[in-house]
C-alpha positions, 0 to 999 in steps of 0.5 A: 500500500503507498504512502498517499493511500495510507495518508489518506485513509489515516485523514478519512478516519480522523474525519470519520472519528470527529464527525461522530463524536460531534454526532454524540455530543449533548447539543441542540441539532442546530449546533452541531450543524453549524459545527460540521458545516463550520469544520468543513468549511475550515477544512475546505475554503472553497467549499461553498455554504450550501455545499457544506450544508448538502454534505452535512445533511447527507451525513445526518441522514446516514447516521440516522439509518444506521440507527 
């Protein structure tokens, strides 16, 4: 396996770990949102707003089927 592929499957469960511990944490739907939608933005200035936000509901509604 090259470097590059581990690289990025290191940064991909890093993401993954980040994501669903904001997913678990006591707040209101409305935050932890804006903290996805924030954090990706951080990670990813080009990433436009309603982008972001796609990609944050696409998450939430795959976390809630795996429910």
């Amino acid at each position: 396996m090259s470097t590059g592929k581990i690289l990025l499957a290191l940064a991909g469960g890093v993401a993954a770990g980040y994501i669903a511990g904001i997913l678990t944490a006591p707040k209101k739907g409305s935050e932890t949102r804006e903290e996805l939608v924030e954090a990706l933005r951080a990670k990813f200035p080009d990433l436009s707003l309603e982008k972001a936000k796609e990609m944050v509901s696409t998450i939430l509604k795959k976390k809630q089927s795996l429910a």
